[in-house]
VEXLO-735455 format. One record per residue (C-alpha): y negated, z, x negated. Coordinates in steps of 0.001 Angstrom, whole numbers, plus 500000, padded with zeros to 6 digits. Layout:
// VEXLO-735455
YZX ...
// end
This chain:
// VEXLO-735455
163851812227176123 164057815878175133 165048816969172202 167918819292173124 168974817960176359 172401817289174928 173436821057174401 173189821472178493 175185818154179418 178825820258180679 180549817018180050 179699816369176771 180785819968175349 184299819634177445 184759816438175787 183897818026172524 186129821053173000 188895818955174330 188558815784171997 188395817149168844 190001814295167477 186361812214168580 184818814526166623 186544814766163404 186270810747163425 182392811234163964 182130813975161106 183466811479159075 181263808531160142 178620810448159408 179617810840155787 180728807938155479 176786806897156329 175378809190153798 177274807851151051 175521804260152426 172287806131152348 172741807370148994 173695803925147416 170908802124148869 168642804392146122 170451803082142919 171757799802144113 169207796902142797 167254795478145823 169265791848145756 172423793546145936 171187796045148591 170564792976150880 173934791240149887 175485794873151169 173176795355153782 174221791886155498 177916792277155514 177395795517156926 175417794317159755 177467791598160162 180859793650160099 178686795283162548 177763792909164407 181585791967165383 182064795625166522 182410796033170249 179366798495170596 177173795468169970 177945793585173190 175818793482175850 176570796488178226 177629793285181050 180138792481178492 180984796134177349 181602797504180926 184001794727181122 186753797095179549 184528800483179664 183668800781183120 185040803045186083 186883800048187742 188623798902184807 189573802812183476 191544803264186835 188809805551188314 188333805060191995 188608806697194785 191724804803195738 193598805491192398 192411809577193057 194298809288196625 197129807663195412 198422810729193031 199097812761196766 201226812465199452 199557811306202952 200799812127206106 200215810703209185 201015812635212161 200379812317216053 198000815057218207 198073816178221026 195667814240222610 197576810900221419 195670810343218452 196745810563214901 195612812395212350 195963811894208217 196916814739206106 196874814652202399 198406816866199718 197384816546196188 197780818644193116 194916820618191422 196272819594188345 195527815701189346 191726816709190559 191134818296187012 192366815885185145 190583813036187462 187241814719186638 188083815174183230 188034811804183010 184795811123184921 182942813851182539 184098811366179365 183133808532181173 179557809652182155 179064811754178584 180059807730176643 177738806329179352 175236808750178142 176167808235174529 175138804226174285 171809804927175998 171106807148173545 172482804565171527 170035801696172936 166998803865172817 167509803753168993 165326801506166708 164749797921167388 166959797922170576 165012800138172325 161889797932171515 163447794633172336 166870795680173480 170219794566172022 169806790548170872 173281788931171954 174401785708170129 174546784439166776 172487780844166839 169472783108167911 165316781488168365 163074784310168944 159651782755170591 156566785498170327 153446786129171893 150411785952170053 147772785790171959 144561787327171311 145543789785174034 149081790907172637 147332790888169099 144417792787168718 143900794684165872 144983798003167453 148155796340168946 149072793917165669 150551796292162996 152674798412165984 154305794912166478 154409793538163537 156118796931161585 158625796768164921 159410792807164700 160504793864160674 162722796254162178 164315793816164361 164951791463161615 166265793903159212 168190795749161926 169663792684164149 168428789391163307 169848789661159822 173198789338160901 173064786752162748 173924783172161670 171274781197162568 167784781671163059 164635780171164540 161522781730164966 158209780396166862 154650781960167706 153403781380170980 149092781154171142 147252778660172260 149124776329170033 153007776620168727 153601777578165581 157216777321164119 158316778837160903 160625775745159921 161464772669161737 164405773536163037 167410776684163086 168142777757159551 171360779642158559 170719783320157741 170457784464153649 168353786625151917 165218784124151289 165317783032154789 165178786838155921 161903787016152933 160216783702154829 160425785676157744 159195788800157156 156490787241155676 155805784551158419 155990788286160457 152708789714158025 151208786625158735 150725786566162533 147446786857163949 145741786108167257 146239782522167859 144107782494171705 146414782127175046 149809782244175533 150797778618176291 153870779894177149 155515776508178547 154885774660175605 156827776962173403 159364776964175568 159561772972174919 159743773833171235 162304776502171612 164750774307174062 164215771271172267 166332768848171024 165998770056167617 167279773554168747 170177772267170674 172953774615168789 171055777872169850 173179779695171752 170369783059172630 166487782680173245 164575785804172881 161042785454173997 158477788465174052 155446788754176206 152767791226175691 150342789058178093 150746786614181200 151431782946180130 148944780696180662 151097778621183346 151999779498186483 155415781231187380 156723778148189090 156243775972186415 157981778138183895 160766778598185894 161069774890186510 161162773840183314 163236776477182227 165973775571185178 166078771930184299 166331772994180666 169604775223180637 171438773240183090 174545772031181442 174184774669178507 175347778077177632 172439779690176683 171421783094176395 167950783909177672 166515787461176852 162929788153177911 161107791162176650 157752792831178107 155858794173175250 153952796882175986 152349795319178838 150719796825181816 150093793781183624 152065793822186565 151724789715186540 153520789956183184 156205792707184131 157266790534187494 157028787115185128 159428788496182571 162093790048185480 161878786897187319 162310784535184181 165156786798183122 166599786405187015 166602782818187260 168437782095184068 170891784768184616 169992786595181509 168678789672180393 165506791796180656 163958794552179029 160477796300179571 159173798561177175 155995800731177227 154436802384174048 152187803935175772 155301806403177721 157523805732174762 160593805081176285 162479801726178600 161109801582181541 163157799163182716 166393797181180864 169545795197182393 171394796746179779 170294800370180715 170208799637184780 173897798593184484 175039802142182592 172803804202185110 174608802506188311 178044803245186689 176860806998186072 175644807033189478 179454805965190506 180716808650188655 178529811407190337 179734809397193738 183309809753192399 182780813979191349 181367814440195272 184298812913196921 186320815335194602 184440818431195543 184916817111199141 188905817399198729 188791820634197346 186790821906200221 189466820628202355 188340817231204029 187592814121202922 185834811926206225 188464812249208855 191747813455206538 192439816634205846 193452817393202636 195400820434200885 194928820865197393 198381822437195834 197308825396193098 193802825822193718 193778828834191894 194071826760188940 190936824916189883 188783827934190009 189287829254186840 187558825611185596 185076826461187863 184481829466186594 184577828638183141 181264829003181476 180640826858178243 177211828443177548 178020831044175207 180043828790173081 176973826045172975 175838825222169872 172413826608169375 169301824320168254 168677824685164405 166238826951163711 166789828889167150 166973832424165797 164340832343162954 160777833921164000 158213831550165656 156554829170163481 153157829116165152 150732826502165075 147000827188164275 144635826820167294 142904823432168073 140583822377170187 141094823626173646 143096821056175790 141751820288179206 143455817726181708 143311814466182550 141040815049185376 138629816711183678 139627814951180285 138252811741181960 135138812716183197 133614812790179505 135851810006178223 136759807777181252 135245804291181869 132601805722183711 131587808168181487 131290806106179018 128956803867181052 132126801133181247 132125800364185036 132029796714185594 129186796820188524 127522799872185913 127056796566182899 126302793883185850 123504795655188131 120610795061185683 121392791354186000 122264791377189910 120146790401192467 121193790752196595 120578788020199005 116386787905200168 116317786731203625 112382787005205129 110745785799208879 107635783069207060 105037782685210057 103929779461209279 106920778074209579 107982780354212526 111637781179211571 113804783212208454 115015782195205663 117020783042203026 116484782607198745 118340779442197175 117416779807193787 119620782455192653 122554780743194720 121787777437191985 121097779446188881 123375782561188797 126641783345190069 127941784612193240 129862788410192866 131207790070195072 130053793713194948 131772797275195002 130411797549198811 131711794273199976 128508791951199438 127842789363197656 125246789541194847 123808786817192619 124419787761189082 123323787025185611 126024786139183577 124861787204179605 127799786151178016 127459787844174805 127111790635177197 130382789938178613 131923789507175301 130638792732174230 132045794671177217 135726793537176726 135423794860173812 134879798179174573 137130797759177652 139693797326174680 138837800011172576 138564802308176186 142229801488176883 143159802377173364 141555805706173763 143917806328176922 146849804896175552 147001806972172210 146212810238174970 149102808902177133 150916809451173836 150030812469173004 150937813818176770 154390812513175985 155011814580172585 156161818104171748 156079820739174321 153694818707175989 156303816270177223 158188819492178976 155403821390180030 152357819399180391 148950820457179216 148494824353179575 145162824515179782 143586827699181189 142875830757179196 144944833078181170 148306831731181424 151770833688183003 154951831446182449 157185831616185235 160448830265184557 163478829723186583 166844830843185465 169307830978188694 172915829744188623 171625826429190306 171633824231186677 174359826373184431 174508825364180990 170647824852180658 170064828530179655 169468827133175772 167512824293176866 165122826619178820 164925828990175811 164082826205173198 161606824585175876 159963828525175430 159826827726172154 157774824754171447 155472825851174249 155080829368172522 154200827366169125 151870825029170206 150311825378173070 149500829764174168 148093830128170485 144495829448171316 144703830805174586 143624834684175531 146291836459177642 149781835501178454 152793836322180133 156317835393181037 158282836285184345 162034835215184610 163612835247188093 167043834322189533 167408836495192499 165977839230190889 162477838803189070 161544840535185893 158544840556183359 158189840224179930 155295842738179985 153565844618183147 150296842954182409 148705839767180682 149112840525176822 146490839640174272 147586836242172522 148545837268168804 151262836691166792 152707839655167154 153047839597171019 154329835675170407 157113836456168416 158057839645170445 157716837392173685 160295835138172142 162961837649171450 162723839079175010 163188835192175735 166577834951173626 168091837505176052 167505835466178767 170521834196180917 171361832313184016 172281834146187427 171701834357190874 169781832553193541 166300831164192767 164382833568194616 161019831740193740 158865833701196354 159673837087195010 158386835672191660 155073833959192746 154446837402194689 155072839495191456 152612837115189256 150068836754192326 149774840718194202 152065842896191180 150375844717188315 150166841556186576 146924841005188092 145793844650188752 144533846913186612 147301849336185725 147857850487182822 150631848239180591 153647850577179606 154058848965176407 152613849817173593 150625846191173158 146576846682174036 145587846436176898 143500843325178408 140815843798180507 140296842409183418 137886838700182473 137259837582186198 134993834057184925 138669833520183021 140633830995184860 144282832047185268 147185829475185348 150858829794186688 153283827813185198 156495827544187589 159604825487185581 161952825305188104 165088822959189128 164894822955192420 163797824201196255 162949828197196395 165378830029198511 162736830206201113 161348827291203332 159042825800201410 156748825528204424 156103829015203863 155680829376200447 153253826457200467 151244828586203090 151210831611200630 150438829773197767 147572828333199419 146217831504200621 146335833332197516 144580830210195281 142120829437197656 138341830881196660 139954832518193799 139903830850189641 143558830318189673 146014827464189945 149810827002190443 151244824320188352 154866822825188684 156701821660186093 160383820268187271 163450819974185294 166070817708187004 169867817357186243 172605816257187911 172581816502191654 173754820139192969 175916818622196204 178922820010197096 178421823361194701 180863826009195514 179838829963194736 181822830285191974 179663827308190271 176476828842191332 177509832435189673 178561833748193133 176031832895195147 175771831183198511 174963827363197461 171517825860197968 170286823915200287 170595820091199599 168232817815198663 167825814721196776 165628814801194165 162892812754195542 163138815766198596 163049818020195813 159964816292194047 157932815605196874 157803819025198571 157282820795194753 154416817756194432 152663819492198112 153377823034196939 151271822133193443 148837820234195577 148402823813197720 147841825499194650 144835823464193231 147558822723190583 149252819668188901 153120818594189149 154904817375186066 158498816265186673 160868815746183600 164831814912183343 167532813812180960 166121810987180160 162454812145180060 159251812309182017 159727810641185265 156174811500186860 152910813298185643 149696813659187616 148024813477183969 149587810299182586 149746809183186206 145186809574186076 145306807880182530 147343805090184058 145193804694186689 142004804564184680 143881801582182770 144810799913185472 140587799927186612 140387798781183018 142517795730183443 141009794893186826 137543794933185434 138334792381182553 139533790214184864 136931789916187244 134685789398183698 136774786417182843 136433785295186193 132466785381185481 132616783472182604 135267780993183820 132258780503186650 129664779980184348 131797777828182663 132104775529184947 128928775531186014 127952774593182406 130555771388182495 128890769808185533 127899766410185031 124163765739184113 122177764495186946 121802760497188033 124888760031185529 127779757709186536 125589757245190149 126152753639191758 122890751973192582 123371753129196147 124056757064195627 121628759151195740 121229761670192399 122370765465192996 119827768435192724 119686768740189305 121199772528188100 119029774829186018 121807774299183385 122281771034183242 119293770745180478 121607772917178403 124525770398178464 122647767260177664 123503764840175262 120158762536175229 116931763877173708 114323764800176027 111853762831177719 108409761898176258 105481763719177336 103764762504180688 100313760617179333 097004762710179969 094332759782179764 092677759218182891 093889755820184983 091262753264186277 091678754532189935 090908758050188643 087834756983186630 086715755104189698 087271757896192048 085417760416189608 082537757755189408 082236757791193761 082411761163193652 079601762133191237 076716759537192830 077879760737196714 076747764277195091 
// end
């Protein structure tokens, strides 16, 4: 989620201009908090949790902490009065006949009821925003928000969801689920689910200050316990000793050993008759087995899921979140059909709106000079030092990916894999085909389709997981570091030669400071190393920060950032004019610059990048600028890179919301995405698409994801391997447990292994008496 996405949300700031009442209350919440803050530094530590607990629990009775199922209840549009049917009723419909004999519906409402109808959809989607950004806080937006107050919390610590990278990130963010939600609770129950169940007590306990101590400590004390036996925690958990719970959290960082059905079984017959809560949480799991486990769990006990990933850092998927976004989605529904009566029909009713004049001075109202700016927005750049030169995924992976680094599944197997001999033997006139690897190895199927006979080393095996592990570890902490700073907004700016081409058209108002700020952090972290820059700004006109590439210093950095300041919305996004200017202008020629920076020269073995950040569709088809784009990249060291920035959808704009200018064309935003997606694909580029809430799609994460996804597959198909040479080793020994009249198996080259009895005696060597006689005819016939 971006750091300053709130100062371009229009609702919020006409809430906050015409609520100030909301605000004053929140001024004084917030000091209200800092005199908390400050007494939790001289208060003694047992009175800090005596304090601590009746807050939460004073808390806990507020109505922010219900479920958002239960907080829509009196929140949502339906219950506020705001539909479609309540707009319609505040005019006057007429029905009258035409001449053709059919009737017609006219409608006259006031532009005094419109405004004040979306007034009240902009507060409704700006609190809608407001608890998301409220459940993407702390331990909610681990494990969500915990409903009940009898609460057993069942977690997952199998050696997968435990490993020593993965054990302190859960551990530090169960502690903050105690402290922050558990503690006020009234009961409490708490179970590790391994191989075997471990509970902390024998049954719920009521909630004080030395039961929170056991269980932080019982929290420092987990460890990988093997599988995740899943079913038999659930047993614990539903119980009869756990009969008063009223709320079951259980959280999954791995598949459960059981299948789905029998979870889901069990768990049916269990709740029947009870009200029971059941909340099932994904813990940073990229097992798509898990992920559909956990939804489907949460689906047939009619509770609640939640998915998080700390790999991306944020929800990617919660019933508590889905339910908000469908009622925002309403309330964009709800702003269209307005925009539709204003233009003057509404399906097949024609509608007069009474004052419209009225109307278009809100419409023309801009909020952007009154937005708060960022803190820090005026002071001079504080630049970072140069690193290491960034390169992307792509490329990243080729030095550090699985096969790179020799990881490859059929790379660790070939030494020990052996393909099917078949051979014509003329003494026995016919083919035939080797057995012995078939009994003494297992059967693989290869890359290429075959089957091969393979080897299993099992301390091999063992010592390839590991790595696998410590491989996915690698891409996971990179997936993080995608998703920080400016390279959340921007991506990875890796070329030497970079121009910044950024649009600022009417088409998104009130994200002028947003685009300025994302300037910012990409000016301090990322162009420092690099060797020549620019920045072109276009609405319908298109203008340069400098003629040429400048030299990379600080000087040109911090004078680059007050041309950026000046910067405002207007116009059309004329995108091809500004592609042509950084692609044929002087940019790329070798005029002299007209400021009084030095000039570059020309470095053709320097690769040149264009960075387009840009809302929407160009002007132009985009058949054609694809085709231009293409043209101009192909043969030559240059790429076009796309990075998107998506708000709220841009249906039903009139000219005076797009700064006079004719509206653009419409298209949803997967439209929008997939044609920028071919345009970056034409320009031997990357795409990078980013909204409110975050990054929605990056063809960098997207390769790191992919590479951990080959990851996962491979350790599967290695257990698979060992679960085949395991049970080849539990075969039964041969001749055992035979009735007199069966005849004894082919004995397996690893049955010797699993034997119980010692070994046979040695055959004797002495000569028999038929031997010696045979030896004695044979030496007097010679």
């Amino acid at each position: 989620m971006f750091l300053y996405t709130v100062y371009s949300t229009k609702a919020y700031f006409m809430s906050v201009v015409l609520s100030l009442k909301v605000y004053l209350y929140s001024t004084l919440l917030s000091g209200l908090l800092s005199v908390v803050v400050s007494l939790r530094v001289y208060l003694s530590s047992t009175l800090l949790s005596v304090l601590l607990s009746v807050t939460q629990r004073s808390q806990g009775q507020a109505p922010e902490w219900k479920s958002s199922s239960d907080w829509l209840l009196t929140h949502s549009l339906y219950s506020s009065g705001l539909s479609l049917s309540t707009l319609l009723s505040h005019g006057t419909t007429k029905i009258s006949a035409e001449e053709d004999g059919g009737l017609s519906r006219q409608l006259e409402i006031t532009a005094a009821a419109l405004i004040h109808f979306e007034f009240q959809l902009y507060q409704a989607i700006e609190l809608y925003h407001g608890r998301i950004r409220w459940l993407n806080q702390g331990s909610m937006k681990v494990f969500g928000l915990v409903k009940g107050s009898r609460v057993g919390v069942i977690v997952d610590t199998s050696d997968v969801n435990c490993t020593k990278d993965r054990l302190p990130d859960l551990q530090r963010n169960l502690l903050s689920l105690i402290e922050e939600q558990l503690s006020c609770k009234r009961q409490l129950y708490l179970t590790s689910c391994g191989t075997e169940t471990s509970s902390l007590w024998d049954g719920p306990r009521d909630v004080d200050t030395f039961r929170l101590q056991e269980a932080c400590g019982w929290v420092d004390e987990l460890g990988a316990r093997g599988g995740c036996n899943l079913l038999q925690a659930l047993k614990t958990g539903l119980g009869l000793g756990c009969t008063q719970l009223d709320s079951l959290v259980i959280v999954l960082g791995s598949s459960p050993d059981q299948t789905a059905d029998a979870l889901f079984d069990y768990v049916g017959q269990s709740i029947l008759g009870r009200t029971l809560l059941i909340h099932v949480v994904s813990y940073c799991s990229i097992s798509p087995l898990t992920i559909a486990t956990v939804k489907r769990l949460a689906e047939v006990t009619q509770g609640r899921h939640h998915i998080f990933s700390a790999s991306l850092g944020v929800v990617d998927s919660s019933t508590d979140l889905e339910l908000l976004w469908t009622e925002i989605k309403a309330a964009r529904e709800l702003l269209g059909h307005t925009e539709a009566l204003r233009q003057g029909r509404l399906g097949d009713m024609t509608v007069t709106v009474v004052g419209q004049q009225i109307s278009t001075e809100l419409d023309s109202f801009s909020l952007s000079p009154s937005l708060p700016r960022p803190p820090n927005h005026n002071v001079p750049l504080n630049i970072k030092p140069p690193g290491v030169p960034p390169s992307s995924s792509a490329d990243w992976l080729r030095n550090h990916g699985l096969k790179a680094k020799r990881l490859g599944l059929y790379q660790v197997l070939s030494p020990n894999a052996y393909s099917l001999l078949e051979g014509f033997v003329p003494i026995l006139n016919k083919t035939v085909s080797s057995t012995v690897h078939e009994k003494a190895m297992v059967q693989f199927e290869w890359h290429d389709g075959t089957v091969k006979n393979v080897h299993v080393d099992l301390p091999l095996i063992y010592h390839y997981q590991k790595q696998l592990m410590s491989a996915v570890a690698v891409l996971e902490r990179r997936v993080q570091w995608l998703s920080s700073g400016s390279r959340q907004i921007w991506g990875t700016v890796c070329e030497q030669r970079v121009v910044i081409v950024v649009d600022m058209s009417m088409m998104i108002p009130g994200f002028s400071l947003h685009i300025q700020h994302s300037l910012r952090v990409l000016l301090e972290e990322q162009l420092a190393n690099k060797h020549s820059f620019n920045i072109i700004a276009f609405g319908s006109a298109v203008r340069a920060w400098r003629e040429r590439l400048a030299l990379t210093s600080p000087e040109n950095l911090q004078e680059a950032w007050q041309w950026v300041q000046g910067l405002q919305c207007s116009g059309s996004r004329n995108t091809m004019g500004a592609l042509r200017l950084s692609l044929e202008g002087d940019l790329n020629s070798g005029a002299p610059s007209l400021s009084p920076a030095p000039l570059l020269p020309l470095s053709p073995p320097l690769t040149q990048g264009l960075y387009l950040f840009t809302s929407g569709l160009p002007d132009q088809e985009i058949a054609t600028v694809s085709s231009y784009v293409s043209e101009c990249c192909s043969g030559r060291p240059l790429r076009l890179h796309i990075c998107l920035l998506t708000g709220e959808e841009t249906e039903g704009q009139t000219e005076a919301q797009t700064g006079g200018c004719p509206p653009p064309r419409h298209a949803t935003r997967e439209e929008t995405a997939g044609a920028l997606r071919e345009l970056a694909q034409a320009g031997n580029g990357r795409f990078h698409w980013i909204s409110e809430t975050g990054i929605l799609e990056s063809d960098d994460i997207t390769a790191l994801i992919g590479e951990m996804e080959r990851a996962a597959n491979y350790w599967q198909k290695s257990a698979m391997l060992v679960d085949s040479l395991t049970q080849k080793s539990d075969c039964r020994c041969p001749g055992e447990d035979l009735s007199p009249g069966d005849k004894a198996p082919a004995q397996s080259p690893l049955a010797w292994r699993c034997r119980d009895r010692p070994l046979p005696p040695p055959r004797p060597t002495a000569l028999t008496l038929a031997r010696l006689v045979r030896a004695h005819t044979y030496a007097r016939i010679k």
